[in-house]
N, C-alpha and C positions, 0 to 999 in steps of 0.2 A: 322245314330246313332253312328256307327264306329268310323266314321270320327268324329262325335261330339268330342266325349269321347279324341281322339287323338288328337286333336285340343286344350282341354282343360288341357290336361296332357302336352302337351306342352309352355301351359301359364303358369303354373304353373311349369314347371320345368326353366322356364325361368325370372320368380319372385324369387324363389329360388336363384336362378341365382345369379340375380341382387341385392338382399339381401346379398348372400355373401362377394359381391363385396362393396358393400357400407359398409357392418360391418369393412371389411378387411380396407377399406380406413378410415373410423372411427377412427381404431387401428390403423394407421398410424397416421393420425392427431394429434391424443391425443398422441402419443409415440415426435410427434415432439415439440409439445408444450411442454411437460415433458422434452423434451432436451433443448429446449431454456430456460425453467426457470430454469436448472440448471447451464447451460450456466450462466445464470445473477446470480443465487446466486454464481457461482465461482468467479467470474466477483466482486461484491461487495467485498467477503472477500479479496481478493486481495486486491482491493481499501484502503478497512478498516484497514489492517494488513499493509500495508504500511502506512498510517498517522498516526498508532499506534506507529511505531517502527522510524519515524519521530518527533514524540513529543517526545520521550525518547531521542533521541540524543541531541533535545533541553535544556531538560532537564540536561543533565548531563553537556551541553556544559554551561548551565545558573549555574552547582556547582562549573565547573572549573572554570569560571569568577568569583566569588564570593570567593572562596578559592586562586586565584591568587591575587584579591584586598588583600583579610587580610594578605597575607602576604609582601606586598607593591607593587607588581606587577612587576618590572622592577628586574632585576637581574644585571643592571648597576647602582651602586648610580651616575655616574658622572652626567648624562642628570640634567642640570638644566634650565627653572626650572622645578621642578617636575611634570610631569603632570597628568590631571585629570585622578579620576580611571578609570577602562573601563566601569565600570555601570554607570559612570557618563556620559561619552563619548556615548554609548549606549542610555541612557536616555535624552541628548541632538538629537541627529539624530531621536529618536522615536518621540520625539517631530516636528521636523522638518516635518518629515514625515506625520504625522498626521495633519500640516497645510496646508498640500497640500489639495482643494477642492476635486479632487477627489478620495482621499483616505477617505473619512465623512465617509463612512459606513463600515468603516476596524475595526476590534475587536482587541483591546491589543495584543493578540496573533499576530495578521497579523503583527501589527504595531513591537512588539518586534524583530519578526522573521524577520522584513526587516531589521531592525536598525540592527540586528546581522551579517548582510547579506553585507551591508553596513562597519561596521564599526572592524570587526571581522577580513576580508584577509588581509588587510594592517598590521594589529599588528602580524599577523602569520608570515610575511615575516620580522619582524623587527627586528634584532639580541638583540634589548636593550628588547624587551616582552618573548625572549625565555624560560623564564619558565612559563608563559602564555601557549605559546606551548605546553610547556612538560607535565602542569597540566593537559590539555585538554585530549591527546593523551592517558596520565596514564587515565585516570578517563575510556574514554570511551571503553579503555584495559580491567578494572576489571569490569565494567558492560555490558561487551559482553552479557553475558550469560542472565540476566536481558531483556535487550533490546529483544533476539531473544523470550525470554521467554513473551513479552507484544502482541508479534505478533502469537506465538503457541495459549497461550490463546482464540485471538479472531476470528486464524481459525478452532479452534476446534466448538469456539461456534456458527459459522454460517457451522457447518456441515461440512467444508469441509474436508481434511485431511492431518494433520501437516507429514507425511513419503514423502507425494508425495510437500512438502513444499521448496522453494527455495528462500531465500534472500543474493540480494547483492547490493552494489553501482553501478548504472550505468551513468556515467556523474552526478556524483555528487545527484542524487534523489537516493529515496531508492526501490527498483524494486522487488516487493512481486511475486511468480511462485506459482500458489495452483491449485487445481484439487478438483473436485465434482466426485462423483461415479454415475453414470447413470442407473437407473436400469429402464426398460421398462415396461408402463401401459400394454400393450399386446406382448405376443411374446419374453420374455427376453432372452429364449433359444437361439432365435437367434445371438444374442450380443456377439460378440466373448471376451473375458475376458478381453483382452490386451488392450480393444478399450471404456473399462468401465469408465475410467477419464476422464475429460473433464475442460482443463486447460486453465486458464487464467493469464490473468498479470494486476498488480493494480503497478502506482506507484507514489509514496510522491515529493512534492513540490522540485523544484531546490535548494541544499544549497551552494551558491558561496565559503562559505570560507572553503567546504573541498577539496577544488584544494590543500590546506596547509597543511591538516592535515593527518597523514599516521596515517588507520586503516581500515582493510581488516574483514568490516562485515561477 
């Protein structure tokens, strides 16, 4: 009967046991899954915060083109004869481009962004477009602040956090640095402080023609 009893308190301490161990591994699991999706939510704003702050360079680069036509474009009157403006020139190559078959399924955006891509480096190197140039460089100067501000915006709003934020040019794409805080379904005590970020890199599409343009995002 002794031995019963010992027998059974040993099953039982060994359920126990084995309960801990599987809670304990449980709380691992679930702790690593909570790191991997935050992993991915860093991982997105990244992404996101770069093609954000990649449409606004577009953007300001499509004010400067627009502000350099109206004002005739060339800073040489000699060149004759005059030639077309660069929205035109733009608007020609976009066209081109978009009768290539397999570009059918490219969206205006794709198609503009190649034509600028295309048609954009050669006028940057050309001494007769230099204030083409200049407008470009001035513009994307005074909406520094603008730009980084379209990218704080959208890593605030996928949670991550703009202190631990870092954007700059790398080979010409725009190269978003952000961090998620991690905090642990079980066990957070153990998480040493310094090891609570968990950083990624997202980065925006190739833009060939800022081999030309000096501006230090």
């Amino acid at each position: 009967m002794k031995r019963l009893r010992q027998e059974k308190g040993s099953v039982m301490l060994f359920t126990l046991a084995l309960l801990g161990v599987m809670t304990l591994l449980f709380a691992v699991m679930l702790n690593l899954v909570k790191m991997y999706t935050e992993k991915q939510h860093a991982s997105n704003a990244a992404e996101q915060a770069s093609l954000a702050v990649t449409a606004e360079i577009y953007r300001i680069v499509k004010e400067g083109i627009d502000e350099a036509d109206s004002l005739g474009l060339l800073c040489s009157a000699d060149l004759l004869p005059w030639p077309k403006s660069m929205n035109e020139q733009i608007q020609e190559k976009k066209n081109q481009i978009a009768g290539i078959s397999s570009n059918a399924e490219w969206s205006e955006q794709e198609l503009y962004r190649a034509a600028v891509n295309e048609v954009l480096p050669s006028k940057l190197q050309d001494p007769n477009y230099i204030c083409l140039k200049e407008i470009i460089e001035r513009k994307l100067w005074d909406e520094r602040s603008q730009v980084k501000y379209a990218a704080e915006k959208l890593i605030e709003a996928a949670g991550a956090k703009w202190t631990e934020t870092e954007i700059a040019l790398d080979k010409y794409r725009v190269e978003v640095k952000t961090a998620r805080e991690y905090r642990a379904f079980k066990y957070d005590g153990w998480v040493p402080e310094n090891k609570r970020n968990i950083y990624q890199v997202g980065k925006g599409p190739h833009m060939e023609f800022f081999k030309y343009v000096t501006w230090p995002l």
